[in-house]
C-alpha positions as CSV (number, residue, x, y, z in Angstrom):
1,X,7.6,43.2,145.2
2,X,9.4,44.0,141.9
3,X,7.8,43.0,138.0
4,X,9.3,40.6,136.4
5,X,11.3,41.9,133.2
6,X,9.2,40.6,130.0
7,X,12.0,38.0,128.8
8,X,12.1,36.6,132.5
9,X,8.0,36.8,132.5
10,X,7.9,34.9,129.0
11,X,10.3,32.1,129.7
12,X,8.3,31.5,132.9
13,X,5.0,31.6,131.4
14,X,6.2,29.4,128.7
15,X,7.7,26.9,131.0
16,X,4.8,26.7,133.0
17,X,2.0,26.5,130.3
18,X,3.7,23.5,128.0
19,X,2.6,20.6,130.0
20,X,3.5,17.4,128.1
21,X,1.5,14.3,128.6
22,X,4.6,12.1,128.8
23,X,6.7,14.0,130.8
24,X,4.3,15.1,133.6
25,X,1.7,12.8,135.6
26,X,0.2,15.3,137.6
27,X,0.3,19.3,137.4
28,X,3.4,21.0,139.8
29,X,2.5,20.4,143.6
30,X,2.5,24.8,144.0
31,X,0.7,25.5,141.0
32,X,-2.8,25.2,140.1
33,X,-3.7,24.6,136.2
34,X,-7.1,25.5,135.3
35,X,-8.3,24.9,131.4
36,X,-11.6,27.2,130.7
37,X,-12.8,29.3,127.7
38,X,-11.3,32.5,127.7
39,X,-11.1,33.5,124.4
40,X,-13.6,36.6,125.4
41,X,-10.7,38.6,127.3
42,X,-10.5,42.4,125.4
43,X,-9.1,43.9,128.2
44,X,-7.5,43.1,131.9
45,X,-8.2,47.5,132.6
46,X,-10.7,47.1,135.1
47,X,-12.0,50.6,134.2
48,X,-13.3,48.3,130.4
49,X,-12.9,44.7,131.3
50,X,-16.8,43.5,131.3
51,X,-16.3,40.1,129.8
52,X,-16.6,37.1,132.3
53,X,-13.0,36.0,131.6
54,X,-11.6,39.3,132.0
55,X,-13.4,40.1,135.1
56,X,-12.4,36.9,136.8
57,X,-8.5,37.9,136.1
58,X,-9.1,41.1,137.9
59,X,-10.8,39.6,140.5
60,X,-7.4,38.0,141.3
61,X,-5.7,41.2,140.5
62,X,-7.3,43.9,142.2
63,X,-8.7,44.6,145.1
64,X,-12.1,47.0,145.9
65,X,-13.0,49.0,149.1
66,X,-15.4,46.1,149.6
67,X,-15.2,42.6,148.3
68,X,-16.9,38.9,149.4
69,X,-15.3,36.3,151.1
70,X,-14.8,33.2,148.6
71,X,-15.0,31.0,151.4
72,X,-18.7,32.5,152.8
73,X,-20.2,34.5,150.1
74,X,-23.6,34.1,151.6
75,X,-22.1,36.8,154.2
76,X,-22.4,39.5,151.3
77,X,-20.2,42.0,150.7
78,X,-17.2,42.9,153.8
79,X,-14.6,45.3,153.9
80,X,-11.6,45.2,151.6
81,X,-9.7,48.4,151.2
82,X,-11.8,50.2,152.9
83,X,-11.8,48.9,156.8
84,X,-15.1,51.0,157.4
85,X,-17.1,53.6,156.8
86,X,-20.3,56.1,157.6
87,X,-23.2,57.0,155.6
88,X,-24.0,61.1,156.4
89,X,-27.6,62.1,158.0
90,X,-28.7,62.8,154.6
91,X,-27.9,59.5,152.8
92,X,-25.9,60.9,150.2
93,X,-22.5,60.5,151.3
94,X,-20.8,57.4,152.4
95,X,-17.3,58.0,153.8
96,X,-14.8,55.1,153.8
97,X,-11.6,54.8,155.9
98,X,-9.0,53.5,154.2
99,X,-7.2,50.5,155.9
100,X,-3.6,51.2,156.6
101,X,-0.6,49.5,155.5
102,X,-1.1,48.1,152.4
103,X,0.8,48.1,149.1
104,X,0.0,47.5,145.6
105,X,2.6,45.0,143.6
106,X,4.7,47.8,142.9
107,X,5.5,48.4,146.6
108,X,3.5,51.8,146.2
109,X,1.1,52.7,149.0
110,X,-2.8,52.0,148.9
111,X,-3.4,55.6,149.6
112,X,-7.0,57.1,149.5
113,X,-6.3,59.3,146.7
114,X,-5.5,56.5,144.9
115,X,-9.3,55.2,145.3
116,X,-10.9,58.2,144.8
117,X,-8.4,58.4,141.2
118,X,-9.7,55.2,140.9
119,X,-13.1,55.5,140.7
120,X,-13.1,59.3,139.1
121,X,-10.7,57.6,136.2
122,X,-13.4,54.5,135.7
123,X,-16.4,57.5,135.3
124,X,-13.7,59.6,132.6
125,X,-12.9,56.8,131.0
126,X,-16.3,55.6,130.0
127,X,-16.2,52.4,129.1
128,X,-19.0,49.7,129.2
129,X,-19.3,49.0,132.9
130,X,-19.1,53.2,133.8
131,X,-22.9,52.8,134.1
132,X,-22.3,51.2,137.6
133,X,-20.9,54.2,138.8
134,X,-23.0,56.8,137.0
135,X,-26.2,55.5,138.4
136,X,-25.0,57.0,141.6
137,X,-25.2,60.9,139.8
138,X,-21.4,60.7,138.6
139,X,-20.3,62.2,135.4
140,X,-17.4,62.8,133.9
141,X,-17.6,66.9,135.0
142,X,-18.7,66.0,138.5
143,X,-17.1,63.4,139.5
144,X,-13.7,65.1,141.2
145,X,-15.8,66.8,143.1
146,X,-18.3,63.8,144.1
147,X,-15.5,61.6,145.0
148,X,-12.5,63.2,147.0
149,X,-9.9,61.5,149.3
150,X,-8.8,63.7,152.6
151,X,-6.1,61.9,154.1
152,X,-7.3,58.1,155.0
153,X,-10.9,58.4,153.8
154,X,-12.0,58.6,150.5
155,X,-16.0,60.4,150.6
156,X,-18.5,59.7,147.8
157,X,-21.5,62.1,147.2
158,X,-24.5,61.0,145.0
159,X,-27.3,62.7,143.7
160,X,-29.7,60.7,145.9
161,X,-29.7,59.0,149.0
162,X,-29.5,55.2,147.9
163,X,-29.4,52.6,149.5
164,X,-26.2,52.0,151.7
165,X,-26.4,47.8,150.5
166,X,-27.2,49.1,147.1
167,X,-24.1,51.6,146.6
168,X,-21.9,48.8,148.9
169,X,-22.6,46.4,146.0
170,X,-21.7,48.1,143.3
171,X,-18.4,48.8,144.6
172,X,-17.7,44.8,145.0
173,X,-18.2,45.3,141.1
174,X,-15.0,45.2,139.0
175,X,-15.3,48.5,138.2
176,X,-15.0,49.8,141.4
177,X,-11.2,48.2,141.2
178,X,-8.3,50.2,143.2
179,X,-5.6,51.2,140.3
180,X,-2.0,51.8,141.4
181,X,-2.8,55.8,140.9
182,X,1.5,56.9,140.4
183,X,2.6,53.6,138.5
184,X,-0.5,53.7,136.2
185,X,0.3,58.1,135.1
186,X,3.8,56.7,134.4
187,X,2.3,55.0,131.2
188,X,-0.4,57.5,130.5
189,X,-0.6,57.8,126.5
190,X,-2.3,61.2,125.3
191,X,-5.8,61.4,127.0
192,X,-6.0,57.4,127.9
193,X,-6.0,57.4,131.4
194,X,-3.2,54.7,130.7
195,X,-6.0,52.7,129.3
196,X,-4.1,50.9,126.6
197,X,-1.0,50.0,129.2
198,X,-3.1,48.6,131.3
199,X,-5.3,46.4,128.7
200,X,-2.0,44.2,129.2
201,X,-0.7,44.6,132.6
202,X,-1.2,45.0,136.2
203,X,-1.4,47.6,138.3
204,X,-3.6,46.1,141.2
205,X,-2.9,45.1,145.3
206,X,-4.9,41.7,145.0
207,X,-3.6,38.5,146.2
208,X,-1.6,37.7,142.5
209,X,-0.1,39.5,140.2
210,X,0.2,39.3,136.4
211,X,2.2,37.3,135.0
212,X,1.8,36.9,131.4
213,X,-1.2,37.1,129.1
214,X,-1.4,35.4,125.8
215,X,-4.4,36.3,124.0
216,X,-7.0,33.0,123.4
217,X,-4.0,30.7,124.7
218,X,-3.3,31.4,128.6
219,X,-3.2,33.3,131.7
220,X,-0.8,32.9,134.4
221,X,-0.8,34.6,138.2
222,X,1.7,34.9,140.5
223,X,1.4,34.9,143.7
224,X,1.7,38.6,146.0
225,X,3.3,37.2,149.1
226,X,3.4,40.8,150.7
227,X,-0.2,40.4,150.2
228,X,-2.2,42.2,153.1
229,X,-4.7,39.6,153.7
230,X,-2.1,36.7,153.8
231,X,-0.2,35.3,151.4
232,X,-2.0,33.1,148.3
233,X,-2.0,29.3,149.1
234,X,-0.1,28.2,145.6
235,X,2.7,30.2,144.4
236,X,1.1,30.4,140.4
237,X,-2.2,29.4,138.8
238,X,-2.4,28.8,135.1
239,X,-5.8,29.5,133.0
240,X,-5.3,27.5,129.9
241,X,-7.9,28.3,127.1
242,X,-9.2,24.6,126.2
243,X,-12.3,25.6,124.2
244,X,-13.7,21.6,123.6
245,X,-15.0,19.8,126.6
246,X,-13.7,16.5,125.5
247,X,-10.0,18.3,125.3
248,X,-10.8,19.4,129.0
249,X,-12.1,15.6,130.6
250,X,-9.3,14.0,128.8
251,X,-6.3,16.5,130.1
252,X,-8.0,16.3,133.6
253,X,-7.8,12.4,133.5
254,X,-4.3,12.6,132.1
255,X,-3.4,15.3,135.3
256,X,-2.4,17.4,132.8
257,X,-4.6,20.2,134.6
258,X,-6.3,20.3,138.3
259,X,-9.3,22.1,136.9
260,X,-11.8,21.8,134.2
261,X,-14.4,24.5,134.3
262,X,-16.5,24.1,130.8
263,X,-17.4,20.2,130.5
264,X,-20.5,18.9,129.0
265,X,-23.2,16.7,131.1
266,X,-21.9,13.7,129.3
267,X,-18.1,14.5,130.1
268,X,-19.4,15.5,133.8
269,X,-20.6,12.4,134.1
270,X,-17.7,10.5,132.8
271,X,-15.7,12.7,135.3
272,X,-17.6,11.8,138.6
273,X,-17.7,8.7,138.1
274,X,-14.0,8.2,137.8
275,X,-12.3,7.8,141.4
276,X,-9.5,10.2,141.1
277,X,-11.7,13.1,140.1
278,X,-14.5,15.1,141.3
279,X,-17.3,17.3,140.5
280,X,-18.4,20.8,142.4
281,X,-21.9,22.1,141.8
282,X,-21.7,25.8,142.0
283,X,-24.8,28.0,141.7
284,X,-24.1,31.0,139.1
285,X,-26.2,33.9,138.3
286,X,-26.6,33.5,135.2
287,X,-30.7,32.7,133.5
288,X,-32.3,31.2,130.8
289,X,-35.2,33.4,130.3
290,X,-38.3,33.5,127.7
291,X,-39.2,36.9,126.4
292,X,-42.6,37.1,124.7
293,X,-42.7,40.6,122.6
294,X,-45.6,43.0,123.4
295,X,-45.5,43.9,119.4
296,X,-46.5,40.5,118.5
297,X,-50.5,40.5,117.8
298,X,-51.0,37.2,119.6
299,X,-48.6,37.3,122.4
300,X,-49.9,40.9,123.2
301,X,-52.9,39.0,124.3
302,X,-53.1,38.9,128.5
303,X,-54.9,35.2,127.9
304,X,-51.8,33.8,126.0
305,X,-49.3,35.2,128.0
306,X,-50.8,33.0,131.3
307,X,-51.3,29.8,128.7
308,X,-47.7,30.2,127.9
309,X,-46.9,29.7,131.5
310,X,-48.5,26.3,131.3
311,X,-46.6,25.1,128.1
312,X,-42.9,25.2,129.1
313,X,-41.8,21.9,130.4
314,X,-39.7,22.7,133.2
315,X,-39.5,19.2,134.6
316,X,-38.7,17.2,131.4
317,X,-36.0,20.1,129.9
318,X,-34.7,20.0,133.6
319,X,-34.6,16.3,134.1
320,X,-32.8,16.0,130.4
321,X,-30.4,17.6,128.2
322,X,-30.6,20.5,131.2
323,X,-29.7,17.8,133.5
324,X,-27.3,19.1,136.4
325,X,-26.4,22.4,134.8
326,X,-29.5,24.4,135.2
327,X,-31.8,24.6,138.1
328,X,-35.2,25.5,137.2
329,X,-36.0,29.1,138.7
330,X,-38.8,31.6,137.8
331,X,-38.0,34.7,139.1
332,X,-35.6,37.3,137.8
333,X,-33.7,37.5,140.8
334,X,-30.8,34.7,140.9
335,X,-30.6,32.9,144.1
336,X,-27.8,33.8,146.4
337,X,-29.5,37.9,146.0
338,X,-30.8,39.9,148.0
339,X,-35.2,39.4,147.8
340,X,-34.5,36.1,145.8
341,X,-37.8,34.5,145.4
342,X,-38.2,30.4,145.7
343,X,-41.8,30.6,144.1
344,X,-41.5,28.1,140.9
345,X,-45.3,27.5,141.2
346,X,-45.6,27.9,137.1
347,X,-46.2,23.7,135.9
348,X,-46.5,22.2,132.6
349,X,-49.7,21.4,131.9
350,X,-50.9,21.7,128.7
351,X,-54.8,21.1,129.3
352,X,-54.7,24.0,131.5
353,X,-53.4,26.0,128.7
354,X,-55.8,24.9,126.0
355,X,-59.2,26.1,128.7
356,X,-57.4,29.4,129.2
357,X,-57.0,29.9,125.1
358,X,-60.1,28.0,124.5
359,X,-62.1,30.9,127.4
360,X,-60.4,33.8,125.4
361,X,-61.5,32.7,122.5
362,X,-58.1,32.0,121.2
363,X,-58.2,28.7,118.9
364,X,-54.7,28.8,116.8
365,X,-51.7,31.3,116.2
366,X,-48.7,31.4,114.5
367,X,-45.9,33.0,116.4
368,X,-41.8,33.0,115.3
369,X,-38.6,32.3,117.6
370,X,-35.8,33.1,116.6
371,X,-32.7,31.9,118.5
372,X,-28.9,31.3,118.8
373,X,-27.7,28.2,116.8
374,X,-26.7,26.2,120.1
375,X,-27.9,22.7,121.4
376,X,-29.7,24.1,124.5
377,X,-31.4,27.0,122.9
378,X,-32.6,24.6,120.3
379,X,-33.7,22.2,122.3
380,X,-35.9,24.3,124.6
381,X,-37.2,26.0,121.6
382,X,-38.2,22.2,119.9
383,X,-39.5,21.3,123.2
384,X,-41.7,24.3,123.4
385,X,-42.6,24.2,119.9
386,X,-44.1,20.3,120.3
387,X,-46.0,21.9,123.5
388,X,-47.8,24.6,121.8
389,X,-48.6,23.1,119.0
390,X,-50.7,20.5,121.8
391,X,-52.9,23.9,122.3
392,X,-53.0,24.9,118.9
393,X,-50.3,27.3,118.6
394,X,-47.7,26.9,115.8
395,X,-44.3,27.7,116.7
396,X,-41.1,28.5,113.9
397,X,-37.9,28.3,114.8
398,X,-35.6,30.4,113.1
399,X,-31.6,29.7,113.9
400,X,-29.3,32.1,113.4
401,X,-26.1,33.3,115.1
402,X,-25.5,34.7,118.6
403,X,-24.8,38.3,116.8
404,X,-27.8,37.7,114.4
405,X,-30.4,36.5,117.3
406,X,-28.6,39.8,119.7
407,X,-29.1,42.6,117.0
408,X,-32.4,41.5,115.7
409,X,-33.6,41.1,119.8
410,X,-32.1,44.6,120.5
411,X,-34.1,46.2,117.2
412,X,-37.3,44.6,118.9
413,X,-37.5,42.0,115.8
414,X,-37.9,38.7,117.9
415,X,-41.3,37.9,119.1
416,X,-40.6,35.2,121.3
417,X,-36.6,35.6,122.7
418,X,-34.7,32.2,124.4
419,X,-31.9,33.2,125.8
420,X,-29.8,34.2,129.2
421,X,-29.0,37.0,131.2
422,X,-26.3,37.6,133.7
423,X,-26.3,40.2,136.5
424,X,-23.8,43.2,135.8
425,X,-23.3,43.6,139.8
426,X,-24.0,41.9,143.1
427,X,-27.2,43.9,144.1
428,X,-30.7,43.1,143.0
429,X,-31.1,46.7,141.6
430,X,-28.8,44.9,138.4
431,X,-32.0,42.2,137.6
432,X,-35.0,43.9,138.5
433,X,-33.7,47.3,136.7
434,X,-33.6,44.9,133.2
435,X,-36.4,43.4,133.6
436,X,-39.1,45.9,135.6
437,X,-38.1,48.9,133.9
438,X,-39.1,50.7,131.1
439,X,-39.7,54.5,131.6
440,X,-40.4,54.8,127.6
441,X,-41.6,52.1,126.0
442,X,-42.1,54.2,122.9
443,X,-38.6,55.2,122.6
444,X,-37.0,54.4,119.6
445,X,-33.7,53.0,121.2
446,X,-33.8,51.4,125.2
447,X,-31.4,48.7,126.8
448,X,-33.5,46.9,129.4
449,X,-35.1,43.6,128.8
450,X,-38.6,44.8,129.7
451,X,-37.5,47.6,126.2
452,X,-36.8,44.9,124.0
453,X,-40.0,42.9,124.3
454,X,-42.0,46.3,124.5
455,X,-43.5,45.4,127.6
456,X,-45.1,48.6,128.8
457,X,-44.1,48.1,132.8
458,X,-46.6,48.6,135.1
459,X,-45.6,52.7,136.4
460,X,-46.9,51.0,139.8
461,X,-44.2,47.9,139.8
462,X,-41.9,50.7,138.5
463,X,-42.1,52.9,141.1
464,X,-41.9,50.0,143.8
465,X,-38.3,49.1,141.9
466,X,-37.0,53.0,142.1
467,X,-38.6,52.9,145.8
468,X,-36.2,50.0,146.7
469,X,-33.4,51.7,145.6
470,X,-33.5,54.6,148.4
471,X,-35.0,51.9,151.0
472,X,-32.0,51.7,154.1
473,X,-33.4,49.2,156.1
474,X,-31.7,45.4,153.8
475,X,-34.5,44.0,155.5
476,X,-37.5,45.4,154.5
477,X,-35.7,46.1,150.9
478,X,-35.5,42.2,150.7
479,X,-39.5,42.0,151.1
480,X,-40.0,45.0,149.2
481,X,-38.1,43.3,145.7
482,X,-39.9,40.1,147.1
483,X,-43.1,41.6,146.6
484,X,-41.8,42.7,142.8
485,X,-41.5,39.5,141.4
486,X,-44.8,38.0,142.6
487,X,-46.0,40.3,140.5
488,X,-44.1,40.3,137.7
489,X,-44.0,36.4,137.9
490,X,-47.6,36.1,137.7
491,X,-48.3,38.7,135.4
492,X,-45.2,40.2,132.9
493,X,-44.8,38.7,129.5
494,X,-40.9,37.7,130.3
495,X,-40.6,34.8,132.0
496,X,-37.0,33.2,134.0
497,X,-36.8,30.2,133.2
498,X,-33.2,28.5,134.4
499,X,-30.3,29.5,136.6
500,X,-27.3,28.1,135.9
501,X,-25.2,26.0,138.1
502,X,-21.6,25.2,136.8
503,X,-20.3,21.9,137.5
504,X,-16.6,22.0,137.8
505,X,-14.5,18.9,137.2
506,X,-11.3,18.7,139.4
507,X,-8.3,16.6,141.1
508,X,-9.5,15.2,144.3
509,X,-6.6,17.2,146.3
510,X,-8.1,20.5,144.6
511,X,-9.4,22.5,148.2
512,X,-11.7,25.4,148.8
513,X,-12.5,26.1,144.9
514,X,-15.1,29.1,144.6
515,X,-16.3,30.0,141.0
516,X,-17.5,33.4,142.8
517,X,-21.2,31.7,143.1
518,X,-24.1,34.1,141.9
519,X,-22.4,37.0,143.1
520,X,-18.4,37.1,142.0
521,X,-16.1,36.0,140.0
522,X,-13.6,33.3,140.6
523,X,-11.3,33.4,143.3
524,X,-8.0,31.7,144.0
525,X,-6.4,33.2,147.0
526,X,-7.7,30.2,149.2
527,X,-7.4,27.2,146.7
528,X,-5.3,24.8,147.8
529,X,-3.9,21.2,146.5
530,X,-3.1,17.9,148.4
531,X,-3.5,14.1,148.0
């Protein structure tokens, strides 16, 4: 399948994306129109992308050795690209065999050596997701020699012998993307790795191509009909970037688009209860989380950290302005993971709180938040604030910026932390590596979450999280990540509070619509649109 010349591209994007009110009742029958937030896109190079916008063009895009099925993500990760592959006696090696036949967009071959390019180019290019890869021993001076194609398989080598689910799931990461090796070196610029070319184009084998990307205004796909897993179900899909969820509800109602993806609970509301519409819950895996900084005189106290437990109001925040778009979840792994735990047996109840200060002696404290300036964060703040100051704690809330709150938070300034978390990969190794690990807590500069609230982890629940890692039985891996969380639940001072579920308003005809769940990013190969 050939590219489109840029003056053909532009006149169909523009033709597609200026939907008129007047002149259109509903969206065209083979397109699907989607309005989101995307003005976080930087790049559609799956080697930097690592923005949620940018990774769910790829998604569409690209294709991995292994990927989910939108349809059944609860199966976990199944071949792609890769058809199958063996895992050598000494756990180090897992070789893939490539699946035959298939072409990227260009009509080039899916070849091997274009995989193992892939991956070796992600590790030189060293971007913000490399880390995915390099966790496995990669570096930029090992890596042509760790990952090699021979023929139809592609063999990677690591430095230890991981977990087979564990590597597996970091390959369904964007990342792990399969770049069109010979049409990607034709636009190579100095030492880039093509980098810059493809920040703006397409060089994938998924089920669309690109075709056209206007910064903060839209996305459109086309679909690959030579596609090897069947043909897309609508021929184009437009992502519009409608940043106000009143502008989305009101071009749903108007049919102006199929899909509204970033409504507020009052809009959602308005939404479902309208007769031509419709509104799919989908579980994400993104958290709200509390982090209580070990630095902090009075939150360094063991007494406080279990009355805190007691004075977050997960039923009446849940049950109000978190109504339908957060589930209330208290464990670090999201639901839909591998060793998810169900235990939410933390309850509000402030009396028990008060005994547990009052026993340690603890009779009043001040203690500061300091948070992002948006309705939710403030209103769990407020909400915790009243509650502590019921046991005798005072609680100052300090707005500031998301930039403000993220830079302070990182330079361990904020002594009690509101805020969410999102998993970088499909595999619980992503959560319980943020939030169980900290092999320095001294260290002047650390990334994880356990870092920034100077929580000294356990070197027992720290070598139960590295032990997982190598564990190759999924099943007692599960229990082993299981048995993690009960303890960090019941004794760490960073406590998940919310998962998020995002409630998507669309058409009634709009079929099979999959956000990508807690594992993925949207998918639109298998969306389709009737009556």
């Amino acid at each position: 399948m050939s590219f489109l010349k840029p003056s053909a591209r532009a006149v169909l994007f523009a033709t597609a994306v200026a939907f008129a009110p007047a002149a259109f009742a509903a969206t065209p029958a083979d397109t699907l129109v989607v309005a989101a937030t995307i003005d976080d896109i930087i790049s559609l190079d799956p080697g930097q992308s690592f923005e949620f916008s940018g990774n769910d063009v790829d998604q569409n895009l690209y294709d991995r050795l292994v990927d989910f099925d939108p349809l059944d993500l609860e199966k976990g990760f199944q071949p792609s690209l890769a058809e199958s592959w063996e895992v050598s006696e000494d756990g180090k090696t897992i070789t893939f065999t490539m699946r035959e036949g298939v072409k990227f967009h260009s009509g080039n071959p899916v070849r091997a050596e274009d995989a193992a390019w892939s991956l070796q180019r992600a590790v030189k290019l060293d971007k913000s997701p490399v880390f995915i890869l390099t966790q496995f021993g990669l570096t930029a001076d090992n890596v042509e020699e760790m990952v090699k194609a021979d023929g139809n398989k592609l063999s990677i080598t690591m430095d230890k012998p991981y977990a087979e689910s564990f590597v597996l799931n970091c390959l369904t990461a964007n990342v792990g993307s399969i770049v069109d090796k010979e049409l990607a070196m034709q636009h190579v610029e100095g030492d880039d790795l093509a980098n810059t070319w493809l920040t703006t184009n397409d060089a994938g084998s998924g089920p669309f191509t690109l075709g056209a990307w206007k910064p903060n205004e839209a996305v459109q796909f086309i679909a690959f009909e030579d596609y090897w897993g069947g043909a897309p179900k609508l021929k184009r899909v437009i992502v519009k970037n409608v940043a106000e969820s009143s502008s989305q509800r009101l071009q749903l109602e108007q049919g102006d688009i199929d899909v509204a993806r970033n409504l507020s609970p009052t809009d959602v509301d308005a939404v479902a209860a309208n007769d031509k519409l419709k509104i799919q819950d989908e579980l994400r895996g993104r958290m709200v989380y509390m982090g209580m900084s070990q630095k902090d005189p009075i939150l360094s106290n063991p007494a406080v950290i279990q009355a805190m437990h007691h004075l977050i109001d997960f039923e009446g925040m849940g049950n109000s302005f978190l109504k339908g778009q957060w589930r209330i979840h208290q464990n670090f792994l999201p639901e839909g993971y591998l060793g998810a735990s169900d235990d939410n047996s933390w309850k509000f109840d402030v009396e028990a709180a008060k005994k547990i200060l009052a026993d340690a002696g603890v009779t009043s404290g001040t203690i500061t938040t300091k948070i992002r300036d948006l309705p939710e964060y403030i209103n769990i703040a407020q909400t915790l604030q009243a509650a502590m100051a019921e046991a005798g704690l005072t609680l100052n809330i300090e707005q500031m910026t998301g930039a403000q709150v993220l830079d302070a938070y990182r330079a361990r300034q904020v002594p009690i932390f509101i805020g969410e978390w999102g998993p970088d990969y499909s595999d619980p190794q992503t959560n319980a590596s943020a939030f169980a690990l900290n092999p320095d807590n001294a260290a002047e500069k650390g990334s994880t979450i356990a870092w920034r609230n100077s929580y000294a982890v356990p070197q027992e629940m720290q070598d139960k999280v590295n032990a997982a890692l190598l564990e190759p039985d999924s099943d007692k891996r599960k229990q082993m990540y299981i048995e993690i969380q009960k303890e960090f639940h019941d004794t760490a001072p960073i406590m998940p509070l919310f998962q998020r579920v995002e409630q998507v308003g669309m058409q009634k005809g709009v079929k099979d619509w999959s956000g990508g769940g807690s594992v993925a990013w949207v998918m639109y190969k298998q969306v389709s649109k009737g009556e």
